[in-house]
N, C-alpha and C positions, 0 to 999 in steps of 0.2 A: 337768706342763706348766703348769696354770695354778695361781696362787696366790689367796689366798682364806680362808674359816674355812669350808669346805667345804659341809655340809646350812644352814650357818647365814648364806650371804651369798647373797642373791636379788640379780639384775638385772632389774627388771622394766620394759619399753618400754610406756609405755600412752600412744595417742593422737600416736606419734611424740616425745616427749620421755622421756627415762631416766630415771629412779626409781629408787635406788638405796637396797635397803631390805633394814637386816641387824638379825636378831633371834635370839637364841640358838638358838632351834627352829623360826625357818621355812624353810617350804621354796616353791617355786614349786609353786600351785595346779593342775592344770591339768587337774583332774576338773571338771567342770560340766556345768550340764544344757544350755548352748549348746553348738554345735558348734566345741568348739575342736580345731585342727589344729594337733599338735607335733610337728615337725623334729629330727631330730638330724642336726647338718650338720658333717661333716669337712673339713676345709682341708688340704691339703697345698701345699707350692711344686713346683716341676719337679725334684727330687731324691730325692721321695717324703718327705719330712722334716715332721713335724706343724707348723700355723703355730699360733704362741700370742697373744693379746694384741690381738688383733681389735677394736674397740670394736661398740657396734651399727650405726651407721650404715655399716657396711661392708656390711653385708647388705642384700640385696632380695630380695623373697618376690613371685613372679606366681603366681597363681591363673586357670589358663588361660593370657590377656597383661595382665592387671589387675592393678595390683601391691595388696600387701595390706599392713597396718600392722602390725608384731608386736604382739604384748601380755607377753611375756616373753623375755626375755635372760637365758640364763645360760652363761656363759664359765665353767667349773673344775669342781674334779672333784667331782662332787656324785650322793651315792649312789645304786644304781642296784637293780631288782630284774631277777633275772636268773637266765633258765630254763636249765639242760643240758638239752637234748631227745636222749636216746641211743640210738640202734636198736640190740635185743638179740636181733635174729634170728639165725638162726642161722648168717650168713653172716659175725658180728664175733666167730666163738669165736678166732679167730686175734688178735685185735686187743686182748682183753678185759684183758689187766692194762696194757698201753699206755693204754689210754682211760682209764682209772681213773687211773691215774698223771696224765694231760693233765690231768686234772677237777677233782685236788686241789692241783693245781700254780696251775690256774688261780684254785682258791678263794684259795689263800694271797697272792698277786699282784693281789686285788683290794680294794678302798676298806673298811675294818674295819665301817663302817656298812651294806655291800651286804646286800640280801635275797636270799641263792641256795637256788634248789631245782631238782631233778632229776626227770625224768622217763624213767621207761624204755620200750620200746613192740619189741612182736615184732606175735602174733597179736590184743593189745589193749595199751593204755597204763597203766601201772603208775605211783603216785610212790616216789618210793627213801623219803624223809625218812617215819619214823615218829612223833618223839615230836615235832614241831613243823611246821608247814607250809612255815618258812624256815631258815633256818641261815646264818653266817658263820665257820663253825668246819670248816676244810678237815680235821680228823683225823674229825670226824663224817662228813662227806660220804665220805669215804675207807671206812670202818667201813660205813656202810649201804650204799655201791654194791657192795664187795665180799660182802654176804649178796646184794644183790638183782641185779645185774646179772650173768645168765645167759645169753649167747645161745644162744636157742633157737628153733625157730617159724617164724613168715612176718613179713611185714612192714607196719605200720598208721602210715606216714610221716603221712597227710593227718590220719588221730586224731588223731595225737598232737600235730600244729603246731596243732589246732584248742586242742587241751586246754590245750594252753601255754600259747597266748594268752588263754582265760580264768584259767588260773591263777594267771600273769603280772597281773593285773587284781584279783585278791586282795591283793597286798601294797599298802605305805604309800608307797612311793617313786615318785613319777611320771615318773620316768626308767623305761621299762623294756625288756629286751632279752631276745632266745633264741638260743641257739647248738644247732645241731641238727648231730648228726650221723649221716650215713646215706648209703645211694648213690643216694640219689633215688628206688629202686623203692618199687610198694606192689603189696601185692596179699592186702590184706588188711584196711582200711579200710570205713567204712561212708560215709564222707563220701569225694562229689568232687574232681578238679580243680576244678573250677570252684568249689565251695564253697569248698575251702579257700585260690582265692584271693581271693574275696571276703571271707572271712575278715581276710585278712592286709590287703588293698586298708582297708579300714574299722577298722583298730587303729593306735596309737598306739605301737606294740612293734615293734622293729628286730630282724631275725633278720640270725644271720651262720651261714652255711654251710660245714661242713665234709665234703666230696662226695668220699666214694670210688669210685675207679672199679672194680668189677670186671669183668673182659672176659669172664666164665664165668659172670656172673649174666644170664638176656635181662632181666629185671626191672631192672638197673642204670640210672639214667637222672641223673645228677650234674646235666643241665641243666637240669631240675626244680626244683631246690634254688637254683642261679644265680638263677633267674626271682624266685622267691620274695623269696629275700635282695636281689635288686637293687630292688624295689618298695618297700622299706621304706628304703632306702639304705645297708641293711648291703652285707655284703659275700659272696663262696665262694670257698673255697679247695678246692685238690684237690690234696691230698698223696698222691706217688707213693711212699711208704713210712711205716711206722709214724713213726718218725724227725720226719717231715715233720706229723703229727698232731700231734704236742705242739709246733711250729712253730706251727702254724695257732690252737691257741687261748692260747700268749703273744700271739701278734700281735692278738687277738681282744682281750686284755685288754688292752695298750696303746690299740686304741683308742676303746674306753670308756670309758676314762680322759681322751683329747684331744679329747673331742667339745663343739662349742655344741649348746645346746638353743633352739627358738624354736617358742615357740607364738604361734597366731595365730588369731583367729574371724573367716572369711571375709566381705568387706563388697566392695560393690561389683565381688561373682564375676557370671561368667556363671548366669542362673538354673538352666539344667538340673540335673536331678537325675543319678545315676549316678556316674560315674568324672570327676575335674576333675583335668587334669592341673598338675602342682608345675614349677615353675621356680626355681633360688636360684642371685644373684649375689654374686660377691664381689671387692669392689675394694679395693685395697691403698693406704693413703695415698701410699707411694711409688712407686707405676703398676706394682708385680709381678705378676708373675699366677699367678694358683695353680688348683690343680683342688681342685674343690669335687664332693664328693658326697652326697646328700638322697634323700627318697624322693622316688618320682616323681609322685605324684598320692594322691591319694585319696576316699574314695566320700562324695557330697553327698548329704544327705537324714537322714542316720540318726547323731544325735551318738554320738560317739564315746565319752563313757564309758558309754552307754546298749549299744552294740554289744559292748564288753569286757568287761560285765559276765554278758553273758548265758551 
């Protein structure tokens, strides 16, 4: 969708004027010890079709109802680090060469610079990747999920979305996302709901959800997973067949692929601390209107690469 020289063409908005600053090897900053808050925001038109070509001043960012000034724009595809979170309990033994297949389907279909790694989690969370923390190499990924992805056990969904999202905060790319798939139960976890949506509320990582439903698991809970992914402004899907799994994570990679980026360090927010909820508009030079979707808010007080790091 978008064009570009990819990790090597920044947009940067600072102070309301566009900056437009391209260097072999950079990339848009967006670890800092202030509290910067970054967006990944989807445009669609009313057909569901990716809009491309946006400039910045299309966007507005409310903070509460305060609107707030970006500090980075970036339009195109620019690499991304990006977690499989897999549930290997023992209720995906049915599912287990399908998933594999989705996983490596989805590594080959993503941006050559991406940093992907895997996580698998029954009665504790596991990383698949042995000889390196990352990988872009779908026959590697392929090779280690089929030694380690087992389903076996109970289920440690909240673990493991914890563990992503630090792990997630290890790589080099500040674009970063988790595809988790699972049916939403746990019951096997040491961490809360609650923590772990605090968790998610205070990170800068977009989770997209792929929610099975089992009607024979009571533990099954898909709406769980919706919650999650809708906080961050990803996305859940809930495929009624194997079929429909490897559906959910090409669509997942597309769009990774079509997204803006917009970071911004909040200025003239409401002072409270806690949860500040996200607002983003989007106006079309020629009056269209599109759906826009972003995360919804998130947690004031505690910077953000300070929280992702821990």
């Amino acid at each position: 969708m978008f064009t570009g020289s990819g990790a090597s063409a920044i947009a940067a908005l600072v102070l309301g004027s566009i900056v437009l600053a391209q260097a072999q090897d950079a990339e848009p900053q967006f670890k800092s010890e202030s509290e910067l808050v970054v967006l990944n925001v989807m445009v669609t038109d009313r057909a569901g079709g990716y809009v491309s070509g946006l400039p910045a001043d299309a966007f507005r960012i409310f903070d509460e109802t305060r609107p707030q000034t970006p500090k980075f724009f970036l339009a195109e595809d620019a690499p991304v680090t990006v977690g499989l979170v897999l549930d290997s309990s023992g209720s995906m033994a049915p599912l287990r060469d399908r998933v594999i297949a989705a996983a490596t389907e989805f590594v080959e279909s993503s941006n050559h610079d991406d940093e992907v790694f895997a996580l698998v989690f029954d009665d504790e969370v596991r990383p698949v990747l042995r000889k390196a923390p990352f990988t872009s190499d779908p026959e590697e990924l392929r090779k280690t999920l089929t030694s380690v992805f087992q389903p076996a056990g109970r289920t440690s969904l909240y673990d493991a979305v914890i563990e992503g999202l630090h792990y997630a905060a290890r790589g080099s790319r500040d674009r970063r996302v988790l595809v988790v798939l699972s049916d939403g139960g746990d019951n096997a976890s040491s961490a809360t709901l609650r923590e772990v949506t605090k968790a998610v509320e205070g990170s800068n990582t977009v989770i997209y959800a792929v929610a099975l439903d089992d009607p024979f698991d009571p533990d099954s809970n898909p709406k769980r997973l919706r919650q999650l992914a809708e906080l961050t402004g990803g996305e859940a899907f809930t495929p009624k067949n194997v079929v429909d799994v490897r559906k959910a994570f090409q669509k997942i990679a597309r769009d990774i692929r079509h997204s803006y980026v917009i970071g911004f360090e909040p200025t003239n927010s409401p002072l409270h601390g806690g949860f500040h909820k996200l607002r983003v508009e989007v106006k079309s030079p020629e009056g269209r209107r599109f759906d826009v979707r972003a995360r919804t808010g998130y947690l004031k007080g505690l910077p953000h690469a300070q929280l992702d790091a821990k």
